[in-house]
N, C-alpha and C positions, 0 to 999 in steps of 0.2 A: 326478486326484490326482497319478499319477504325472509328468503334464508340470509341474506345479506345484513338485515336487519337484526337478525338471530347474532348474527359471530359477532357483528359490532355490542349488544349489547352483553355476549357475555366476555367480549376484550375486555370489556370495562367493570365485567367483576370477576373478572379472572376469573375464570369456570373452565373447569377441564371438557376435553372435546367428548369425551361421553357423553356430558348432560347436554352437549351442543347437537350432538348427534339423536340420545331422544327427543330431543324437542325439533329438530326438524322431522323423524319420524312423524312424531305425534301433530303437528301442526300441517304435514302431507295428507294424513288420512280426515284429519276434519277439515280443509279445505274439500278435498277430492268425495267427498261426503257428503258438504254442501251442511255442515251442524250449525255454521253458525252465518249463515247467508246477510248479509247489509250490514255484519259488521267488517269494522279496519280490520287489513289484514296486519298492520303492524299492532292495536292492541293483541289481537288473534293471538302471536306470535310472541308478545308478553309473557299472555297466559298460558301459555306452552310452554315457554321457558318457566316459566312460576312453577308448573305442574311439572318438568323436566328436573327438576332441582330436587323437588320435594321426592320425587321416585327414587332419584339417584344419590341420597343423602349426600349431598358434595357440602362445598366447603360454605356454601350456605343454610346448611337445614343443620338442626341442634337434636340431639339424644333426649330419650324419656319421654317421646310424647306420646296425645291421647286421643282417640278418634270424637271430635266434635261436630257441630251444624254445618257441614257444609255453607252455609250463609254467611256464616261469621269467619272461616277458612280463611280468606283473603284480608282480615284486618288485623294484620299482624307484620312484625319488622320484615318479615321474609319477604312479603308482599309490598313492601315502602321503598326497600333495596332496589327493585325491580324498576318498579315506580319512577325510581330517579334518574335512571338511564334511558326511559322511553319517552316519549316524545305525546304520549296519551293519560288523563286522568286516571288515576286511581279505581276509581269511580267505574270508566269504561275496560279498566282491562277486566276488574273484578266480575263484569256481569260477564264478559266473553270465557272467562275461568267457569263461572258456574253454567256458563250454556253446553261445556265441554263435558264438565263433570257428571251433567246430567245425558247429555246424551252420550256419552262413550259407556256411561257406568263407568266412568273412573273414579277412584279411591285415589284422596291423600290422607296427611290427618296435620292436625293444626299443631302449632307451637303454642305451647303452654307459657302462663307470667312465670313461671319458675324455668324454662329452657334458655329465655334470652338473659335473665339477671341474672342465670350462671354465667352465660358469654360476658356481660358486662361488667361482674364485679371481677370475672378472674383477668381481663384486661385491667383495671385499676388496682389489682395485687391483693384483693379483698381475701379474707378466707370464709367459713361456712354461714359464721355466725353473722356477719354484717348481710350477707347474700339472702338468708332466711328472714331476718329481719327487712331487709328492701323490699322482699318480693309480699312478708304479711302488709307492710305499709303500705303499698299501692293496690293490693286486693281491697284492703279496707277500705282505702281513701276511695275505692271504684265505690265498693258496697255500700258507701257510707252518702255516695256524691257530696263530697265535700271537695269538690274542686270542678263544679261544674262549668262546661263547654268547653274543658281543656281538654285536647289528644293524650291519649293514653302515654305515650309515649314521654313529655313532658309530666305526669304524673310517674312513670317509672325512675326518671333522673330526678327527682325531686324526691323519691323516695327514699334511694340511693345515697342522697346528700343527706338528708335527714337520719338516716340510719349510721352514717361516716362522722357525721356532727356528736354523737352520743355514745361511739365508740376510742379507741386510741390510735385508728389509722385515719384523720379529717383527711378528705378533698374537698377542693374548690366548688366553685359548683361550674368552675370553667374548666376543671378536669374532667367535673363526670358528663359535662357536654360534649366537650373532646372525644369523650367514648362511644356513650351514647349516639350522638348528632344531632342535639339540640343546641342554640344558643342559649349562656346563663341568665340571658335577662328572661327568657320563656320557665325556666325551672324556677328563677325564681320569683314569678308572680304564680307557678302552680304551690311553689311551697309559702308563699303566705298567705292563700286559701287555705293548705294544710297546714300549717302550723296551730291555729284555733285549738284544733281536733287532735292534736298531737299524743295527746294522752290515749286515746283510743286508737291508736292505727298502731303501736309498737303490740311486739309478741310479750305474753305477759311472764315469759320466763328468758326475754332478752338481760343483759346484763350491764347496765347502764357505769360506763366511766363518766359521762359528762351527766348532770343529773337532769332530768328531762325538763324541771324550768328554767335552768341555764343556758337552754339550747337556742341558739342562733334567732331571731326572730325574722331575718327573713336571706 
């Protein structure tokens, strides 16, 4: 039942049959192991696919990354993708991923805020300088909490638009949802928490076309 579960969820992100193939490996041996006992075996089989993906660099994992906590591993796009095609919290596949990673001694390493706002800007035609500026805006807007109880996520796309508003390629903020996978009314109640803060969250050798009090209020 559980490899069954496996192929439908990577039909649906289209995952070539290597990463289908490790992750039903990998999800054999920690069943038959007994790693991760009273938990689902469809979250189980999640985070096998999660950890299958990340091994296999396929068409879901992104270049340049860094070895991070373990703990924090799972709260990232990689992990939200996943997320959406299963049938289990977030929440529970994530703890089934670290019960793995601690007992197999397996290694991933996490997606970096710079690995997906390269994915996202180069899908909205962005080139360096809007990308480097998105990705300082939403470290800040993190570092700063100035947009608190919002998902990262929705603080990325708010970034995004805010960085495209100040330059001379605007998108919507229904574009950069489009891209992202947020809806615009979410980006923009994170960007009129950031907007306040505006002056602090650009890079201070970005290069302003639209002049930063001009810019959009919400």
């Amino acid at each position: 039942m559980a490899f069954r579960v496996i192929s439908d969820m990577a039909d649906k992100l289209n995952l070539p049959a290597s990463i289908v193939d490790r992750c039903n490996s990998l999800f054999k041996q920690v069943h038959e192991e007994k790693h991760v006992k009273g938990r689902s075996n469809d979250a189980v089989a999640a985070a096998c696919l999660y950890i299958a993906c990340r091994q296999e660099g396929g068409p879901r994992s992104f270049k340049g990354e860094r070895k991070h906590n373990t703990d924090c591993c799972f709260n990232v796009i990689y992990g939200l993708e996943i997320c959406a095609v299963s049938r289990h919290s977030k929440k529970e596949i994530g703890r089934c991923f670290k019960l793995i990673l601690r007992s197999l001694d397996t290694q991933v390493e996490t997606v970096t805020t710079g690995d997906f706002m390269s994915r996202f800007c180069s899908n909205l035609g962005f080139g360096p300088q809007i990308q480097k500026a998105a990705s300082h805006i939403a470290q800040k807007a993190t570092d700063l909490d100035v947009a608190p109880g919002r998902v990262y996520l929705s603080v990325a796309a708010a970034a995004i638009y805010m960085a495209s508003q100040a330059s001379d390629q605007k998108k919507t903020q229904k574009e950069v949802g489009d891209v992202v996978g947020v809806a615009d009314s979410t980006i923009r109640q994170s960007y009129r928490l950031m907007y306040p803060h505006r002056a602090k969250l650009f890079p201070k050798d970005f290069k302003f076309v639209v002049p930063i009090d001009d810019l959009p209020r919400h």
